[in-house]
N, C-alpha and C positions, 0 to 999 in steps of 0.2 A: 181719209175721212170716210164713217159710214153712213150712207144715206139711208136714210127710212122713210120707204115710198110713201107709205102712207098721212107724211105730214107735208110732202111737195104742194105746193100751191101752185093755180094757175096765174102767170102775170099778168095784169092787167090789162084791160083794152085802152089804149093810149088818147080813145076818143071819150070816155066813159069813163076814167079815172087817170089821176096824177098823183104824181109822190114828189113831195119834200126833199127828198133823200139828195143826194149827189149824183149818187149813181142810177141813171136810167134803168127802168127795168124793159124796156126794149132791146132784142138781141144786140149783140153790140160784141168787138171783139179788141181783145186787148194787144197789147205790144207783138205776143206772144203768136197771135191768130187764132187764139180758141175761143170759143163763145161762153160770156159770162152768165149766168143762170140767176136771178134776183130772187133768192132763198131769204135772206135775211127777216130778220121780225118786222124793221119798218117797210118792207116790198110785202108784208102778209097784212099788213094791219091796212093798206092802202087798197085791199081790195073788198069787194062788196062780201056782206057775212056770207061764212055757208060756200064761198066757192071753191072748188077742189078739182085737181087734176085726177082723168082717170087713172085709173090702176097702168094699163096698158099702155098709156102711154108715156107716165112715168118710169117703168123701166124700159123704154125703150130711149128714154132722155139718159137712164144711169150707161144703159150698154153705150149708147154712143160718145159717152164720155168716159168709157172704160178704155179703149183702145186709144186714146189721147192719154191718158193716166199712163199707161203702161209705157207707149214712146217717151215719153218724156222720165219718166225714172232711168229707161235704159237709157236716154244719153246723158242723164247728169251720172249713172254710173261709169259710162264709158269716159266722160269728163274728169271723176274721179280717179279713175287708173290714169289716165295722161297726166293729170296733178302727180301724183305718186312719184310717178316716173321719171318723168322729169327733173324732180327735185331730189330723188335719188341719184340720177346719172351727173347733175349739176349740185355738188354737195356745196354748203354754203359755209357755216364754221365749221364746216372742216373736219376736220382728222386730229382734233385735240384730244379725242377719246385713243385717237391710235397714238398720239405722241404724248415726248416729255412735257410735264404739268407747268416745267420752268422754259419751256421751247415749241409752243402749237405751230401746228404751220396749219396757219388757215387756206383753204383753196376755195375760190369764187370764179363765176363767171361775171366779168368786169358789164356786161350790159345789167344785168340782173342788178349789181352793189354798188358800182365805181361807172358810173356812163360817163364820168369827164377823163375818162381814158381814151375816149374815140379818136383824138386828138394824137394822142402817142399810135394808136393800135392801126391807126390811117399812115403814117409815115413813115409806120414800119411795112407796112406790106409795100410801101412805096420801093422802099430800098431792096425788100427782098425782090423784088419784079425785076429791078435793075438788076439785082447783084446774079441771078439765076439764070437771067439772059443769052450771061456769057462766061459762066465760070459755073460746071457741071460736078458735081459729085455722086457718083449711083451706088459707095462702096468705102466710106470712112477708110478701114482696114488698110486700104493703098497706102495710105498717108498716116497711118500709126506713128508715130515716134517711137525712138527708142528709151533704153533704162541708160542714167548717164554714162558717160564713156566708152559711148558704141556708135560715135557720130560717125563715123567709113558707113558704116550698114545704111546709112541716112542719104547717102550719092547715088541711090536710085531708090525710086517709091517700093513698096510692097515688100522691103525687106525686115520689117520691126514687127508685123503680122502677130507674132510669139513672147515679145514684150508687150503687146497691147493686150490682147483678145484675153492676158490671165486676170490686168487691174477691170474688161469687161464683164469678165465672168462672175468676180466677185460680186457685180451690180445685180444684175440679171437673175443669177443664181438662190441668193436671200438664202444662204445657210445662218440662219441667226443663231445657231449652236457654237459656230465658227468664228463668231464675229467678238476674240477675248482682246482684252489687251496687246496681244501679241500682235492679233493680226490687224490695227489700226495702227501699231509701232511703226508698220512698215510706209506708212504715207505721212511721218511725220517728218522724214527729210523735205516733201514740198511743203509745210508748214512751216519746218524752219527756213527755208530759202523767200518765204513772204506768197509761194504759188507763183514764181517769174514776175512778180508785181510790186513796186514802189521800192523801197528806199533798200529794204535786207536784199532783194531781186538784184539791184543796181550795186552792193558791194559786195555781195557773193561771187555774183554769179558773172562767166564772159560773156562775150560779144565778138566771134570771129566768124568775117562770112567765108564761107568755102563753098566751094565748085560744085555742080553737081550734075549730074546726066540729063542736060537739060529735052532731047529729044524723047527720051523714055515720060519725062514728066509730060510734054507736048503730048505725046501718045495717051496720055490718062485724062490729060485735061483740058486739051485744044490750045493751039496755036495763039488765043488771045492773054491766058495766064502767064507767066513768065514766076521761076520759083527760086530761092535764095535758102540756101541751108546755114540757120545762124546756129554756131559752136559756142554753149553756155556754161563748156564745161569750168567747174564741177558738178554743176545744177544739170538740167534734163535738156537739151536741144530742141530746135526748133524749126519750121521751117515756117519763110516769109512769102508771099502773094503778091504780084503785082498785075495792073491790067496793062498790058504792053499797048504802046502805039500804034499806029498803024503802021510807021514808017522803019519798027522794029519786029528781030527777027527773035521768034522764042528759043534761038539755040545761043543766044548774046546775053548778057549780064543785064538783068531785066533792071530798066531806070524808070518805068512808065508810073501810073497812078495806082498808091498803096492799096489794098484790100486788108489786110489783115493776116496773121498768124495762126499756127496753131496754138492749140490751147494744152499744153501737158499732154497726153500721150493719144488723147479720140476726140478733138473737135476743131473746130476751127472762131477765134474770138475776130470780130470784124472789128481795125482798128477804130478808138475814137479819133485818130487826126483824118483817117480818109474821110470822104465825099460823103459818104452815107451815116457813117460817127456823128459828125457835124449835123448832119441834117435833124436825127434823131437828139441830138441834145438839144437844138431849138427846140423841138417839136416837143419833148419834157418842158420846158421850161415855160414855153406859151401855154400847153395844158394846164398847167397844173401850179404854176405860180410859186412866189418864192414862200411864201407860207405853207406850201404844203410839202418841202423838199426839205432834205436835211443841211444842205450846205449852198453857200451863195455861185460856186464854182460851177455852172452847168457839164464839162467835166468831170467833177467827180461825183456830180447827183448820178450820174451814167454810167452803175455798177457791172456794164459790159452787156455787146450785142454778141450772142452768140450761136454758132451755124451745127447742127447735129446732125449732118448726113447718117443714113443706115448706117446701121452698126456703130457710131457716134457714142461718145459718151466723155464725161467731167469724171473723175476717179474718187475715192471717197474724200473727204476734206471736213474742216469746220472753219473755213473763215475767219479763225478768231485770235488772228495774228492782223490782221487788216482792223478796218473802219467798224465799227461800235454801230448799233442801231436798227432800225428796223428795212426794209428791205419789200421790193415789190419786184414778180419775176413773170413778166404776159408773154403769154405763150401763142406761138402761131405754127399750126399744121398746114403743110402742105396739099397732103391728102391721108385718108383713113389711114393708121396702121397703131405698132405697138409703140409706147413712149412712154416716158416717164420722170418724174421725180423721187428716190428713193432715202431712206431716213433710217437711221437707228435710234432707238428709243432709250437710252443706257436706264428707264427703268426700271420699264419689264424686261429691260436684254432682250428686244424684239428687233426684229428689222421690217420695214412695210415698204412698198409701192404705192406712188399717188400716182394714178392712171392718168396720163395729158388727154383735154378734150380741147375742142379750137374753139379760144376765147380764153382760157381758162388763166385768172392771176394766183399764182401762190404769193403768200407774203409768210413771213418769219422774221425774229430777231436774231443778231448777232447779238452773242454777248462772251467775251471771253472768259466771266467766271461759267457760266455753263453753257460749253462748248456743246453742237449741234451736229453729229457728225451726220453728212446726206452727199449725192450724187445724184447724177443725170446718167438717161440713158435713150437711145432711139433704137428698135432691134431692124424696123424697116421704114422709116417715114422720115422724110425732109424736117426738120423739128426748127423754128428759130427761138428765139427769148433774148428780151432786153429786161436787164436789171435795173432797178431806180430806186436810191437812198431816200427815204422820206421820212418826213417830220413825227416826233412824239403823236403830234395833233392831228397830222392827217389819220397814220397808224388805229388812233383810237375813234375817228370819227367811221374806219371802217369798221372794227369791233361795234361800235355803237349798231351799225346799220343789221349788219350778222345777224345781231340779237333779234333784229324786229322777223324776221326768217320764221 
């Protein structure tokens, strides 16, 4: 605003005149601590005719309220850039601009959209606390699996290195020139096997445990793990986690308390029957109610807890051999590094990276008429994520929210 000295008024003497008005025109200072100046017409007409503030001293009222003007622009400018940026680094809908029109994968930070996640996102660092304790991974790549029919290579860690690190490369890499029919053909035997999961898993595939170098595994993993090599041939192998007892020795046939499996050839799924599955399927179901889940089975609302040590990763897939629906996936970092959820687009034939932040939910649909092909990858950071089946209702109550963004 421009001031024109020459229409300043002196405000009145508070003994010798009063104003109607609301506003005092005695100095007075607002929320803010600047001091209010009584310019207006009713603080002019309330003073005796004819009186005027000198010249001099009116601009010496404009200067010192010049350098209050100025602070205060630069921090609502600097306030500006921190809005910006934020809401850049915290993207809200998402990557529907990056993705299929029939497939968005929205990504949120659950405090910002979803805060009745607190509930889930507390009971999962619960587990992770425990579970990190005592069961260390600094190095995925040890514990690779192999490509089927190569379960011998499997009876000591660190030997499948060369069948894992090509299905990483293809993540990490994002040659979306590369990525034709052909080479998706090649991850359609775990499609057809169900991904070692539910009902085609269980008539496919075997189940034979075999022996395995258990002091070499001790050596990668401490003395408290104990490890089970399951032969699923024809399907991909596996290896099982246990937290031995006290009163057992990690080079003995580990019987103690289950942890979980790997996951296909770079991660690790924490099972839903152990200690910490359990916990976290409450902790869905108190959150979040049965209105807002897709099924009454706590179970199978719990689309899997999964562990993405460095170099970690899910291999490309579409889920669209399994469960129908929409799909939430919160994410938790251990500490700064690179991570990821990665997506092919089959419109534009693109492939993208959603970059993981801590907090961060992706959500998506499955749908088997149009299949979603994506993967996971961690290149150096502890990465966990539980998956949770939810309702039409909830699904669209978060779209709702997006919008107000």
């Amino acid at each position: 605003m421009v001031v024109n000295s020459s229409t300043l008024v002196r405000p009145p003497d508070p003994e010798t005149s009063k104003t109607s008005d609301s506003c005092s025109c005695r100095p007075a200072s607002d929320e803010h601590g600047w001091t209010r100046s009584c310019l207006s017409e009713v603080h002019a007409r309330s003073l005796p005719r004819g009186t005027q503030i000198d010249r001099p001293k009116a601009e010496m009222a404009v200067a010192s309220v010049q350098p209050k003007i100025l602070l205060a622009a630069l921090l609502l400018f600097v306030w500006l850039g921190q809005f910006v940026y934020f809401f850049r680094m915290q993207p809200l809908d998402s990557f529907r601009n990056r993705s299929s029109a029939v497939n968005p994968v929205h990504s949120f930070q659950w405090k910002n959209v979803a805060p009745e996640l607190a509930g889930v996102f507390e009971a999962m660092n619960e587990c992770i606390e425990e579970i990190t304790s005592f069961f260390h991974i600094g190095n995925m790549a040890a514990l690779y699996t192999c490509d089927p029919y190569n379960v011998d290579k499997m009876k000591q860690p660190g030997q499948c290195v060369e069948d894992g690190i090509k299905h990483y490369d293809n993540i990490v890499s994002l040659n979306s020139s590369s990525m034709t029919p052909e080479f998706f053909a090649q991850y359609d035997h775990f499609e057809n096997e169900d991904r070692g999961h539910g009902k085609l898993a269980r008539e496919k595939c075997g189940n034979v445990v075999v022996g395995v170098d258990q002091k070499r595994f001790e050596a990668l993993l401490g003395s408290q793990v104990g490890v089970e090599l399951l032969d699923r041939s024809p399907c991909h192998s596996s290896y099982s986690f246990s937290l031995l007892d006290a009163n057992e020795r990690a080079d003995q046939s580990p019987v103690g308390k289950l942890i979980g499996k790997t996951h296909h050839f770079g991660s690790i799924s924490i099972s839903k029957h152990s200690t910490w599955g359990k916990k976290l399927q409450q902790a869905i179901v108190t959150t979040l109610g049965s209105r807002r889940l897709k099924y009454d089975s706590a179970q199978r609302n719990m689309r899997g807890f999964y562990w993405y040590p460095p170099h970690g990763f899910t291999e490309w897939h579409t889920d669209s051999r399994q469960v129908e629906g929409w799909r939430l996936y919160l994410v938790k970092l251990l500490s700064p590094g690179e991570s990821g959820f990665a997506l092919y687009d089959s419109a534009s034939q693109k492939a993208y990276h959603l970059r993981d932040q801590e907090g961060l939910v992706n959500m998506f649909k499955v749908e088997p008429q149009q299949p979603l092909w994506h993967a996971v990858f961690s290149r150096d950071v502890q990465r966990f994520t539980v998956g949770i089946a939810v309702s039409d209702m909830y699904a669209e109550l978060i779209l709702k929210r997006l919008q107000n963004f």
